[in-house]
Phi, psi and omega in degrees: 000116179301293168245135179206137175245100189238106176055073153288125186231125141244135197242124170236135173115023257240120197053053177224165191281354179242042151341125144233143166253101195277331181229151169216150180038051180279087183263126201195133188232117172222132194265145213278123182067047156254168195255052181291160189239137159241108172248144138170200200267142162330108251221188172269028144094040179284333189277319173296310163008262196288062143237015169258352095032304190218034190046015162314307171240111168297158177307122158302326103230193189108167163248154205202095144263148186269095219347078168081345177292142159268110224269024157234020144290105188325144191075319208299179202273093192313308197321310210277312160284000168264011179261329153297301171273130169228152198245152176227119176298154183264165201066048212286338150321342202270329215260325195305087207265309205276138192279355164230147178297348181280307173328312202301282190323315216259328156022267071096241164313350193245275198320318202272007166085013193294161184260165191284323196292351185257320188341306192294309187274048170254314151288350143302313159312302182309320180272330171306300193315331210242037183015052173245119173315096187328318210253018173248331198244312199303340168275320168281198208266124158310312178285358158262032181225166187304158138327315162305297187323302192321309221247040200233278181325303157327308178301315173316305182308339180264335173274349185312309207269020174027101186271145184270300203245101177271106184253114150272132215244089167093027232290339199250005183299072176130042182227132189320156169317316197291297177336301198278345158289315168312288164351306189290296172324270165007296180255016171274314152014270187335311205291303187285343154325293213279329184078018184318097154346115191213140186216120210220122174255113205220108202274335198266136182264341179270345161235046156289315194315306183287333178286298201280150167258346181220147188231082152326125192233098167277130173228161176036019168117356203232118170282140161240002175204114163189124198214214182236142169299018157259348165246000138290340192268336153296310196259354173216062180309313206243008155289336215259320189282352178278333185238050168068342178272164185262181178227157176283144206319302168301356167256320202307295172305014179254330177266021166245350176275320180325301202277006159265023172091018135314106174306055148263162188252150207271018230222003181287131161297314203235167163310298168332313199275346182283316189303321199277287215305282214293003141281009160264320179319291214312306183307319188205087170268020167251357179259164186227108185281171198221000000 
C-alpha cells in the first residue's frame, strides 16, 4: 500500500468564528500505480484531500501514511516524502519563477540535492515526458510560451524529481480545447510508460471517464463513492444527480434511449463504446445486459 488515510478529519479555522470541516472521516487506501479520478463540486474538499498526500496539511485527527510513515510524526523527513509525491496546484504557471525553462525544470533536482552533472538529463527527460523539445525550449523565457506550453513545463518541474506519485489539482482548467487534449494524451502517457501513481482531480466527466481505472466522488467532505467509473457512471446515476454532478454526455444519451424503452446498456464511456451497443440493440434487440 503506497498511501492510507484512516479515519481522517480536517478542520480550518478551528474555535474561529469561520470554523470549516473540510474532510470528515476518510478512509482510502491507494496502491502503487493506480490511476485515479477525484471528482466533485467545488468545495467539497478535494484540494485539502490532496494535499495531506504529501504533508502538506496534516489531520486535525486520523493518520495519513505515506508507505507507512506517519505524516505527522514529529521528526520524520517531509523533504523525502514530497520527493515521493509530488503534487501540481492548479494554475501551476502562476508558480513559474526561473527566467529559462532549463532553470524552471532543473529547480527540482537541485532543491533535492541531485548532483550537477546529472541535473541536465533529468531535464531533458522531464521535457521529453511533456513533448517540449529540450534544444527548442531549454533556453527560453517559461514566460514567453503559450499557456499550455506554461503549463507543460510546470508539469515537467514536477517530473524532474522523479515522483513514485503525480497528484494533479485541475491540470487542464482555463485551457483551450486543443491544450487540454494535449495535457490529457500527456499524462495518460506518463501513466502507461511509466507506471506513475497518478490522482488527477477533474470536473470533465467525459474525459475523466475514458481515463482513470478507479473514481472517487467527494461530496461536504465525504468520498462517498468509490469504484471504477463504468460502474458509478452505470449503477449511480441517480446518486450522482442528487449531490449536482452530471454524467458524461455519451452516457447521459444511453441513459435517455433507455428511459424511451430502449435495451441498452448504460455503462458506456466512449462514443466508440456507444456506437457498438446501439448496433448491437439494432442487430438483436431483444437481449439485455445488466
Amino acid at each position: 500500500m503506497f498511501i492510507h488515510l484512516d479515519e481522517v478529519y480536517y478542520t480550518y479555522n478551528i474555535d474561529m468564528p469561520f470554523e470549516t470541516k473540510a474532510l470528515k472521516n476518510i478512509n482510502l487506501e491507494i496502491q502503487k500505480g493506480e490511476f485515479i479520478g477525484l471528482i466533485g463540486h467545488t468545495g467539497c474538499g478535494k484540494t485539502t484531500l490532496i494535499q495531506h498526500f504529501n504533508g502538506l496539511l496534516t489531520p486535525t485527527s486520523g493518520k495519513v501514511y505515506v508507505e507507512g510513515i506517519d505524516t505527522s510524526k514529529k521528526g520524520i523527513d517531509l523533504k523525502s516524502i514530497r520527493r515521493k509525491v509530488g503534487l501540481v496546484f492548479q494554475y501551476p504557471e502562476n508558480q513559474l519563477f526561473e527566467e529559462t525553462v532549463y532553470k524552471e525544470v532543473a529547480f527540482g533536482p537541485k532543491k533535492f540535492g541531485l548532483p550537477e552533472d546529472k541535473i541536465e538529463n533529468r531535464v531533458r527527460e522531464a521535457l521529453k515526458m511533456v513533448d517540449l523539445d529540450y534544444n527548442l525550449y531549454a533556453e527560453r523565457s517559461p514566460f514567453s510560451l503559450s499557456g499550455g506550453e506554461m503549463r507543460r513545463v510546470a508539469l515537467a518541474s514536477i517530473l524532474s524529481i522523479r515522483p513514485e506519485m503525480l497528484v494533479l489539482d485541475e491540470p487542464t482548467a482555463n485551457l483551450d480545447p486543443q491544450s487540454r487534449n494535449k495535457i490529457l494524451s500527456e499524462i495518460k502517457a506518463i501513466h502507461n510508460n511509466f507506471g506513475i501513481t497518478i490522482v488527477l482531480v477533474s470536473h470533465n466527466m467525459e474525459k475523466i471517464a475514458e481515463m482513470v481505472d478507479r473514481l472517487l466522488v467527494m461530496h461536504k467532505g465525504e468520498i462517498i463513492m468509490d469504484s471504477s467509473p463504468r460502474d458509478i457512471f452505470a449503477n449511480h446515476a441517480n446518486d450522482l444527480l442528487q449531490v449536482g454532478l452530471g454524467l458524461p454526455q455519451v452516457t447521459q444519451c444511453m441513459y435517455e434511449l433507455k428511459e424511451r424503452g430502449k435495451k441498452v446498456y448504460t455503462g458506456v464511456l466512449t462514443v466508440d463504446e456507444a456506437a457498438k451497443e446501439i448496433l448491437s440493440r439494432m442487430k438483436s434487440p431483444t437481449v439485455s445486459r445488466k
